[in-house]
C-alpha positions as CSV (number, residue, x, y, z in Angstrom):
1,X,-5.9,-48.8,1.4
2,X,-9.3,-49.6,2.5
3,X,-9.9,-46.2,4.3
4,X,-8.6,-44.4,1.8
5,X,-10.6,-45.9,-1.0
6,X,-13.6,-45.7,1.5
7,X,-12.9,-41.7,1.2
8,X,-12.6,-41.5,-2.3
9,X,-16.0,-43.6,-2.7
10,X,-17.4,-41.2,-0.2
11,X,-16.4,-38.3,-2.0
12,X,-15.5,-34.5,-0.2
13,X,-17.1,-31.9,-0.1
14,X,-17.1,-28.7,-2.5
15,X,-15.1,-25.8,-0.8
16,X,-18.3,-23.5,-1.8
17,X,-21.3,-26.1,-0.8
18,X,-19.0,-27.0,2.6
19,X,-19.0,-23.0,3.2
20,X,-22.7,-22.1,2.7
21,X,-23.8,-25.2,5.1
22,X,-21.3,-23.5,7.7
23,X,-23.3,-19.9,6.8
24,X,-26.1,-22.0,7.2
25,X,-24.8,-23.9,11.1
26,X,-23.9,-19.9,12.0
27,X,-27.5,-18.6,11.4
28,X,-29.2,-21.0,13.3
29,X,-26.3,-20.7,15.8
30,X,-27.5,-16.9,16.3
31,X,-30.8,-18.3,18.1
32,X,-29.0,-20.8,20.1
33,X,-25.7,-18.8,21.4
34,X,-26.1,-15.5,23.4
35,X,-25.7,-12.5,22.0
36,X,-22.6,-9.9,23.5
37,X,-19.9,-7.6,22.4
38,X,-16.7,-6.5,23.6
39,X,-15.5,-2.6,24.2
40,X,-13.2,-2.0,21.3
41,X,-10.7,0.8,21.0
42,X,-8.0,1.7,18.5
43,X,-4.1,1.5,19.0
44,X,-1.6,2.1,16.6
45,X,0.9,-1.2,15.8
46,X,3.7,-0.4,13.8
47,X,2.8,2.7,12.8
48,X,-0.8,1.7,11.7
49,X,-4.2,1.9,13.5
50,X,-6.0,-1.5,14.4
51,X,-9.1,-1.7,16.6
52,X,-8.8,-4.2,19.1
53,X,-11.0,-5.8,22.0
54,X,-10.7,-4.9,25.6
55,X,-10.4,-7.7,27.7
56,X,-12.7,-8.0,30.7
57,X,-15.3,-5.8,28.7
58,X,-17.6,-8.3,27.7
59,X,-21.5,-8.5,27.9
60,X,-24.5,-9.9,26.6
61,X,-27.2,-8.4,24.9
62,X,-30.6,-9.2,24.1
63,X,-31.2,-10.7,20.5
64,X,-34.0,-8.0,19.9
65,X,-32.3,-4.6,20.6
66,X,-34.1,-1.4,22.0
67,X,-34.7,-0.2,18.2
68,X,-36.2,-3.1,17.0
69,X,-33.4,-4.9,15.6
70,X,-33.2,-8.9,15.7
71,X,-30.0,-10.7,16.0
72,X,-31.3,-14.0,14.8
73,X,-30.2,-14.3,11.6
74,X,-32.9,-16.1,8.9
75,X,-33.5,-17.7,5.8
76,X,-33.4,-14.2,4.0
77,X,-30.0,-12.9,6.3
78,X,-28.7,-16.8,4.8
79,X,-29.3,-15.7,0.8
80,X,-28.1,-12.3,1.1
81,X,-24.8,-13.1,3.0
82,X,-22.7,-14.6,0.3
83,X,-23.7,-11.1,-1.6
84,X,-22.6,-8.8,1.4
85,X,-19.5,-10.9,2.2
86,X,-18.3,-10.7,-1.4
87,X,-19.1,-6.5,-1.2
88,X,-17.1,-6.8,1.9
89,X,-13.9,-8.5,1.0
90,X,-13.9,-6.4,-1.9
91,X,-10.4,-5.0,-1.5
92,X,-8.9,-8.5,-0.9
93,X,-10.8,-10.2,-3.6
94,X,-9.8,-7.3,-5.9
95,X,-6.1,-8.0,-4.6
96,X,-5.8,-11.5,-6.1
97,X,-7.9,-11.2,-8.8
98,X,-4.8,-8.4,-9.8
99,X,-2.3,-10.6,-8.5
100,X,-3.5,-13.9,-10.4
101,X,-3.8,-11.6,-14.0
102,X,-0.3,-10.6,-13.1
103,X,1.0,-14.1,-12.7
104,X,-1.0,-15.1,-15.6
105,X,1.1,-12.9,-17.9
106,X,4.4,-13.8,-16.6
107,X,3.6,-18.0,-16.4
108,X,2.6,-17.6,-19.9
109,X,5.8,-16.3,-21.3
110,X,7.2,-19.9,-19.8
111,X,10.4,-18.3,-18.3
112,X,10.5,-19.9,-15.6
113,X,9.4,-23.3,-16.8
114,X,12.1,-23.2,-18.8
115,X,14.3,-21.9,-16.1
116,X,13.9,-24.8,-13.9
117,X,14.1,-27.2,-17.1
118,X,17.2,-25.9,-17.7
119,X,18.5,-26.3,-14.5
120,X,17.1,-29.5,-14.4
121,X,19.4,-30.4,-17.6
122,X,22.4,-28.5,-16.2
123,X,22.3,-30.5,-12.8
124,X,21.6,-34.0,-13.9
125,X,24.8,-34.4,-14.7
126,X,25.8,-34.3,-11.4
127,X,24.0,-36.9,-9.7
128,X,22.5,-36.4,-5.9
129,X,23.6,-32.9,-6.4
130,X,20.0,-32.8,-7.7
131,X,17.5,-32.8,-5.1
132,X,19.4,-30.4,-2.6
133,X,19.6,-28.1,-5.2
134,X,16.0,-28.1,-7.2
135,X,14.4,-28.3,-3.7
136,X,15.9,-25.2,-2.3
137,X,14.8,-23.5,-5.6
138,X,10.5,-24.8,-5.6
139,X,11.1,-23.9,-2.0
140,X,11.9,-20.5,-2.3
141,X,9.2,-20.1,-5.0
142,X,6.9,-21.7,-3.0
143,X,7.9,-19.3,-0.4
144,X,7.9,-16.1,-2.2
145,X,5.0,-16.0,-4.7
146,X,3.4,-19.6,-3.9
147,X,4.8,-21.9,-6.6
148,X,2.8,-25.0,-7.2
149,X,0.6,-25.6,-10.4
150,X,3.8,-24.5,-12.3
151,X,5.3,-27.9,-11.0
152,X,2.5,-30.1,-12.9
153,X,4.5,-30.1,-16.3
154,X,8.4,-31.0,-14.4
155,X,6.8,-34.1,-13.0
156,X,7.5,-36.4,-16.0
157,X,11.1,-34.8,-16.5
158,X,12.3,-35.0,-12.4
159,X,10.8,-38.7,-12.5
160,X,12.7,-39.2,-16.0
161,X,15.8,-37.5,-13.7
162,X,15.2,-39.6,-10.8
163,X,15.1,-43.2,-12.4
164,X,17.9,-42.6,-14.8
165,X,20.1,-41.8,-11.5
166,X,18.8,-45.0,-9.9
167,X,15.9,-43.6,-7.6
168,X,12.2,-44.3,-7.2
169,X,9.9,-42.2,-8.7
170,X,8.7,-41.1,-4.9
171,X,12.2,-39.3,-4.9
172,X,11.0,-37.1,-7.5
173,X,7.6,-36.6,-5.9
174,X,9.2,-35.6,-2.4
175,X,11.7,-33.2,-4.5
176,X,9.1,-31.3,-6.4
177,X,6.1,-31.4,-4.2
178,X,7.7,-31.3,-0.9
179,X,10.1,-28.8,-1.7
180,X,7.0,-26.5,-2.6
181,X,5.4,-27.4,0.3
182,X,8.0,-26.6,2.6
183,X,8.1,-23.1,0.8
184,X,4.1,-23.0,1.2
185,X,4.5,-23.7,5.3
186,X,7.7,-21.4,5.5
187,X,6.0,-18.5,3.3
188,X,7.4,-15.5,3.9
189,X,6.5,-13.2,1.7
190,X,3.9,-15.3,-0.4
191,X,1.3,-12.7,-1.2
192,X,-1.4,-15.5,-1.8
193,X,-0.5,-16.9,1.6
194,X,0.6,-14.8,4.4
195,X,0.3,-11.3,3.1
196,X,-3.7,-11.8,2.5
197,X,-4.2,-13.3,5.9
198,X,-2.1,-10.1,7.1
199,X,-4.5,-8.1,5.4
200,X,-7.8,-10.0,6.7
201,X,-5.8,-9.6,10.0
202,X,-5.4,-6.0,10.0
203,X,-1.4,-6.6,10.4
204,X,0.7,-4.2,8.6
205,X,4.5,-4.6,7.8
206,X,5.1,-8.3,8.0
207,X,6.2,-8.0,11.5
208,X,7.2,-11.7,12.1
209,X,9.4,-11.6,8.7
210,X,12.9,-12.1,10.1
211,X,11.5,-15.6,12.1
212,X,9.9,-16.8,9.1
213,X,13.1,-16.6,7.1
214,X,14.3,-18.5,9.7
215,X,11.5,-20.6,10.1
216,X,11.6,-21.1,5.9
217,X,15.0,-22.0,6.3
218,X,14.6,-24.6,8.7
219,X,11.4,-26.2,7.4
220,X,13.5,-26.8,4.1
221,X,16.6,-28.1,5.1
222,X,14.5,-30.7,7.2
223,X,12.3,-31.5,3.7
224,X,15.7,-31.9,1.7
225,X,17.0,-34.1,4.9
226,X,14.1,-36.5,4.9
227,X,13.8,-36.6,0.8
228,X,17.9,-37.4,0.8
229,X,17.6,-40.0,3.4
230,X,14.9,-41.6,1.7
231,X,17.1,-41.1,-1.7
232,X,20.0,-42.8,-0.3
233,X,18.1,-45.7,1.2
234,X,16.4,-46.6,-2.2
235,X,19.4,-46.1,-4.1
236,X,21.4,-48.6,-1.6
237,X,18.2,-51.5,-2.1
238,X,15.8,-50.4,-4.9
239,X,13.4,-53.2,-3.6
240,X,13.1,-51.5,-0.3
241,X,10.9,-48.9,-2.5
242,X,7.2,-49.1,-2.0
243,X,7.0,-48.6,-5.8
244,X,9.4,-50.6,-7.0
245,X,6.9,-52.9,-9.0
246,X,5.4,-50.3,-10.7
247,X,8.2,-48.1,-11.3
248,X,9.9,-51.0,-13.2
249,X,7.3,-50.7,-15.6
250,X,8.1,-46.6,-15.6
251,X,11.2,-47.1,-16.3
252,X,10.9,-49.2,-19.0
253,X,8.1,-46.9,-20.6
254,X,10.3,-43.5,-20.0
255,X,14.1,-45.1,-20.4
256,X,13.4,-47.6,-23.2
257,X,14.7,-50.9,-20.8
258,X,11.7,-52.7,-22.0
259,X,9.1,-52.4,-24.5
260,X,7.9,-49.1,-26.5
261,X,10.3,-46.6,-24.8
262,X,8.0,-42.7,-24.7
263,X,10.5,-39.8,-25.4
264,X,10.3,-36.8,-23.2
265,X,9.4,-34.0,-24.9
266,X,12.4,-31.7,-25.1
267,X,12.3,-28.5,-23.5
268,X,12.7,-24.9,-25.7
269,X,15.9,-23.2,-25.4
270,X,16.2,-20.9,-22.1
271,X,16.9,-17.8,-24.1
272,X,18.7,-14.5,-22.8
273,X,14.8,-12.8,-22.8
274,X,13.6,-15.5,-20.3
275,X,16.5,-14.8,-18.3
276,X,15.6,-11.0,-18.3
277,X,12.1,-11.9,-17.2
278,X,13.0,-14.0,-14.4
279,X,15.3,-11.3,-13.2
280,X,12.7,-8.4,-13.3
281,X,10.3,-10.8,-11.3
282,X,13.3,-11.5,-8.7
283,X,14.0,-7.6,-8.5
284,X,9.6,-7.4,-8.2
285,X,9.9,-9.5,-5.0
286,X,12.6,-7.5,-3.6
287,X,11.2,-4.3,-4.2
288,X,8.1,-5.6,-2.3
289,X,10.0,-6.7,0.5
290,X,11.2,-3.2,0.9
291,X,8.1,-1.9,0.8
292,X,6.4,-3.7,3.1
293,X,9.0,-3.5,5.4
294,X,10.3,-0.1,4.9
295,X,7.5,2.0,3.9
296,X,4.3,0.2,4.8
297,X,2.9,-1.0,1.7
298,X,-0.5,-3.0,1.7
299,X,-2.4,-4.5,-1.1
300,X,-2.9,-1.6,-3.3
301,X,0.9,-0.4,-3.7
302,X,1.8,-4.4,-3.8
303,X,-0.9,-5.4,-6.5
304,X,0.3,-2.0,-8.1
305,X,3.7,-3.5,-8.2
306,X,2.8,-6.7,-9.7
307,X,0.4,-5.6,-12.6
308,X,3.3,-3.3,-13.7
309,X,5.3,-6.6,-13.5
310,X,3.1,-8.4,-15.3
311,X,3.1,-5.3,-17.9
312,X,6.4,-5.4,-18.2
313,X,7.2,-8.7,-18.8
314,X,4.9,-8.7,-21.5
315,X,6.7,-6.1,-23.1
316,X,9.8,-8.2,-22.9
317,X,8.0,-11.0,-24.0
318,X,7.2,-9.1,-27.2
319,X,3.1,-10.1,-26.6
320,X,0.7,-8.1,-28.5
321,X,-2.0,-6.1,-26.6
322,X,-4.5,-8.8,-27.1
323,X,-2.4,-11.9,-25.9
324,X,-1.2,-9.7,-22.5
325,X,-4.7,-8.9,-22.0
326,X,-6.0,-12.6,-23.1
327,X,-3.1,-13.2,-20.3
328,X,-4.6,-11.8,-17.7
329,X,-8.0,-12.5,-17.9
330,X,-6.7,-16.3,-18.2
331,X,-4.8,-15.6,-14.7
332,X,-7.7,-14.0,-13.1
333,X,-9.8,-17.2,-14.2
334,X,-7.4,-19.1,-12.4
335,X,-8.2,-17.8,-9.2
336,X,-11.7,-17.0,-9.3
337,X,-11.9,-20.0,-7.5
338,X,-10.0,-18.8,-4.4
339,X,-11.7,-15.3,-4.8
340,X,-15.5,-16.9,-4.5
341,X,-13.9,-18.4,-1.6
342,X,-12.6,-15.8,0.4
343,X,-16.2,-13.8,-0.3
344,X,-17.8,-17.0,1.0
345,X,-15.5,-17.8,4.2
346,X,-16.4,-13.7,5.0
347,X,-20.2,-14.5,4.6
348,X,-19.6,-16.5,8.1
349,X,-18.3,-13.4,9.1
350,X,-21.2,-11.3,8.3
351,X,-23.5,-13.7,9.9
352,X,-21.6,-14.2,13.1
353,X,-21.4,-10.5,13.0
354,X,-25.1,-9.2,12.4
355,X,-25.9,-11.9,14.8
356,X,-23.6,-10.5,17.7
357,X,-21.8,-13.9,18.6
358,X,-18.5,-13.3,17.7
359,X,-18.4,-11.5,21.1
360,X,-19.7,-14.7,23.1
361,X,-17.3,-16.7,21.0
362,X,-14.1,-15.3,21.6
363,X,-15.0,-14.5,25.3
364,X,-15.9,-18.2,25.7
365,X,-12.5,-19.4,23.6
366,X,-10.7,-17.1,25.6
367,X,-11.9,-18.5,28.5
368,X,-11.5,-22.4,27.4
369,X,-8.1,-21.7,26.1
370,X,-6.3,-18.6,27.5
371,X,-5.1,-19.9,30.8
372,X,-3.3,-22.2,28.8
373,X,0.5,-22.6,28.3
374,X,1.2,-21.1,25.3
375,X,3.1,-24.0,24.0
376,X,0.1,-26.0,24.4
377,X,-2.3,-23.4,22.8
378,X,-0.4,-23.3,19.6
379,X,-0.6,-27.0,19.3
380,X,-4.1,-27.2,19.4
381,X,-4.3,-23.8,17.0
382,X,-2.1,-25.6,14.4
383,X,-4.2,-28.6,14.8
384,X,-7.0,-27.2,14.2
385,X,-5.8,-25.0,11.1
386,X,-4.8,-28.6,9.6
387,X,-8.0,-29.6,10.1
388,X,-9.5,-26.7,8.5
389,X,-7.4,-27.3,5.8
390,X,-8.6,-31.2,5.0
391,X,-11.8,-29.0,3.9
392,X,-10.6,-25.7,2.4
393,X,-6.7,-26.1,0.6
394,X,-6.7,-22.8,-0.3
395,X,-4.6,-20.9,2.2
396,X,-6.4,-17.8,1.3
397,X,-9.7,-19.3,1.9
398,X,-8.7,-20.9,5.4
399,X,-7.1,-17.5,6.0
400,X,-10.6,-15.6,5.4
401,X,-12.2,-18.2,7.6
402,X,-10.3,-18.2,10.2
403,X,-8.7,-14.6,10.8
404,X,-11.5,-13.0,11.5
405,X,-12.3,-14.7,14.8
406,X,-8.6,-15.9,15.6
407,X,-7.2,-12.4,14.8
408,X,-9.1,-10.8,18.1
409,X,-8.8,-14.0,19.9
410,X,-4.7,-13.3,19.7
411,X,-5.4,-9.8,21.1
412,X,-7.5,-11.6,24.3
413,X,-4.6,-13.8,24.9
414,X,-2.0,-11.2,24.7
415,X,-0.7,-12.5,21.4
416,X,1.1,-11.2,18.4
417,X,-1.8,-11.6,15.9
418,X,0.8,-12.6,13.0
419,X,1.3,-15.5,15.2
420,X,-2.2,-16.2,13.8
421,X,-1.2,-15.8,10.3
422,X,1.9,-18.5,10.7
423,X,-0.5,-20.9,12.5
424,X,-3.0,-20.6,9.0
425,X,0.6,-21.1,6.9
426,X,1.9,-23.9,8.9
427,X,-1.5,-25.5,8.8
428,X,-2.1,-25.2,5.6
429,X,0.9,-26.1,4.2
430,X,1.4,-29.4,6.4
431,X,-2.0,-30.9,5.7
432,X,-1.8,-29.8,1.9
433,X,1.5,-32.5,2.1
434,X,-1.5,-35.2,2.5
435,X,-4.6,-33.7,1.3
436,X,-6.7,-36.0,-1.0
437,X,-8.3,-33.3,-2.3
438,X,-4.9,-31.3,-3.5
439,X,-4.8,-31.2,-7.4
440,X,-0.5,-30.6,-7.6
441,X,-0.3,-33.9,-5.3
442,X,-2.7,-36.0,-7.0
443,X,-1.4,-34.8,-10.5
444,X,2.6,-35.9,-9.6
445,X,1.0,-39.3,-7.9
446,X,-1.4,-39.8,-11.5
447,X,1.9,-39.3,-13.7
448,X,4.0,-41.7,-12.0
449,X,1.2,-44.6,-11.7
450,X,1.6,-44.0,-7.8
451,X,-1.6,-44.8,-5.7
452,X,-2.9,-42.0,-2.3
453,X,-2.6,-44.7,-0.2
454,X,1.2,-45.7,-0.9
455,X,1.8,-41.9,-0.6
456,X,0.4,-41.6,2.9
457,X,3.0,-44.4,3.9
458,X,5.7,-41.5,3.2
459,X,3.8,-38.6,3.5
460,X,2.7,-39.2,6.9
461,X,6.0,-39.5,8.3
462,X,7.4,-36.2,7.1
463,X,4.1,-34.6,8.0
464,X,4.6,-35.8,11.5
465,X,8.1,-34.9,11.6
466,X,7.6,-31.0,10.4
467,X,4.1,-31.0,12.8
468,X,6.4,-31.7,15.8
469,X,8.7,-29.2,13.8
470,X,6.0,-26.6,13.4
471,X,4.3,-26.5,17.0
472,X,7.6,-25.7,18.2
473,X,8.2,-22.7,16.0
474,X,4.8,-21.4,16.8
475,X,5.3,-21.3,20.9
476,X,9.0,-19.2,19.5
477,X,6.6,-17.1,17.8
478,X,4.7,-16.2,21.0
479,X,7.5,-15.0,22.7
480,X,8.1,-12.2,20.4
């Protein structure tokens, strides 16, 4: 408890202020690290051109060229760079900005809150049934189209759920926030997640998309086996529960045992138009799935797909023109955030770039960590991707901060890039289980009176457990 209130006092850095220090560390790292460049050439994967590097082509250059130009990068190459990264990450920026108006229409209709209410009312009835069940459902949303902030409002009902059936309210917090995590670190086709890091990557087609089904699969059912161990366990000895002293008073506040007993609020009806709305979006994702993987979409034809979802379901949802419009501009405000970000992570790029040291870097990574077995370079890619993500929890944002230089480093090592991309997924979505900075983690702990540090005791150990799980389906991955 000391550490981590030593952290909090301390206090983490601002995604945007950690970003401009690192444009910052790469400018000066232009006068310090040689300048060079690889040959490139272009081959066609999966029936779409991507310039790659040649190995063996690599050599320096002077940081003034023939014509004048100087590769050390200054205070003036420092201001403009957020400006040029943002121009050139236009088309992904553009891309979420059109998926997060999309989402914003359909989250507002509150189908499928009050889907998963409902469900939640249809399966308490039936006891352990429960978690299995809800977790393989936030899973696959988490998997899909990234469900998370969606869960904040379900916390007080599943911890309601969870005490009523004789649980901790832990159990509720592994079922939701787990579950979602899992679906985060087995995305598969999670169009904040994978298919923007695909896009950063220049990978068309989702070529890895049959092993991350698998890979989704498995990641869950260990989630749902840890949370129903831990389930069981409590159930058997209540005190064995690490908040059993403060969900005593919980339950007395939520079930009335003791003292002024608070009423959930109760949930609107699940009518036959939310049911129509969650089917359209269920028929959206898999009409993207065949399109990525049958005719090659990218993000125009996918956002495409998804504004005329979230069109749609307006329409359904009987909005006027105003509130689908109010809509969107609310769900574009909503990731803003991760937009700025993804301009900011490519302002590195742009630096490292107009500085020619991308070319020393991967030639000196490659060097440093292609002779090693591929188990063991996985590893120490997923480590570092966690580590990244302590820093930067958006997935898109690691994604723009790290494909850029791991992408080519892949081609170097002989090595699907997508193998990249489920590295940034993995990573992200594992050290998002434990992330003191994750606002869906800290906002299920804050409900149910739950400190960080009594977290960490569980989250840790399921974060070690689907690390282990994760290295080895990222060396599987190479051999593809």
């Amino acid at each position: 408890m000391k550490v981590v209130d030593r952290i909090k006092k301390i206090g983490f850095p601002h995604s945007y202020a950690l970003l401009f220090f690192l444009i910052i560390v790469c400018a000066v790292l232009t006068w310090i690290i040689p300048s060079g460049s690889y040959k490139t050439k272009t081959v066609t994967v999966d029936g779409s051109e991507r310039t790659v590097v040649i190995p063996g082509t690599y050599r320096q250059i002077s940081k003034i060229a023939a014509d004048g130009t100087d590769y050390r990068q200054g205070i003036a190459a420092v201001l403009e760079a957020p400006g040029n990264g943002i121009i050139a990450a236009v088309e992904v920026i553009a891309f979420v900005l059109i998926l997060g108006g999309a989402f914003g229409i359909i989250l507002k209709t509150g189908a499928i809150d009050r889907g998963l209410r409902a469900l939640a009312d249809f399966l308490g009835s039936k006891g352990i049934l429960v978690i299995p069940l809800m977790m393989i459902l936030v899973s696959l949303g988490g998997s899909t189209y990234g469900m998370s902030e969606e869960l904040i409002p379900l916390f007080i009902i599943f911890i309601t759920f969870m005490l009523s059936m004789g649980f901790d309210s832990i159990t509720a917090i592994l079922t939701l926030f787990l579950a979602s995590q899992a679906g985060y670190i087995g995305s598969t086709i999670n169009p904040f997640n994978v298919l923007i890091a695909q896009g950063i990557g220049d990978i068309h087609g989702n070529p890895l998309l049959g092993l991350r089904v698998v890979f989704w699969v498995a990641i869950t059912a260990i989630s749902i086996a840890f949370t129903m161990r831990y389930a069981f366990k409590v159930r058997k000895d209540p005190e064995s529960s690490i908040v059993y002293a403060t969900d005593l008073k919980l339950r007395a506040k939520l079930l009335g045992e003791a003292g002024e007993s608070i009423q959930v609020e109760k949930a609107e009806r699940f009518s036959g138009k939310d049911k129509a709305i969650i089917a359209l979006f269920i028929g959206g994702l898999a009409v993207m799935v065949y399109g990525i993987v049958g005719q090659g979409w990218y993000m125009s034809e996918i956002g495409a797909l998804f504004l005329a979802l979230g069109l749609i379901t307006g329409i359904i949802a009987r909005f006027s023109i105003r509130e689908i419009c109010d809509a969107f501009v609310s769900g574009c405000a909503d990731f803003v955030y991760a937009a700025v970000i993804i301009g900011l992570a490519n302002s590195i790029l742009v630096i490292l770039q107009n500085g020619m040291i991308i070319g020393t870097i991967l030639h000196g990574l490659s060097g440093l960590l292609g002779g090693l077995p591929k188990a063991l370079f996985t590893t120490i890619l997923l480590a570092v991707q966690s580590l990244i993500t302590l820093f930067v929890p958006s997935s898109s944002g690691s994604a723009a901060l790290t494909m850029p230089v791991m992408g080519p480093l892949a081609d170097l090592v002989n090595m699907n890039r997508d193998v990249i991309v489920l590295s940034n997924q993995f990573g992200n979505g594992l050290m998002n289980i434990i992330n003191p900075t994750g606002g869906v983690l800290l906002a299920g702990l804050s409900v149910a009176g739950i400190s960080f540090g009594k977290w960490l005791k569980i989250g840790l150990k399921i974060f070690a457990i689907l690390f282990v799980a994760c290295a080895v389906f990222l060396w599987i991955a190479t051999l593809v």
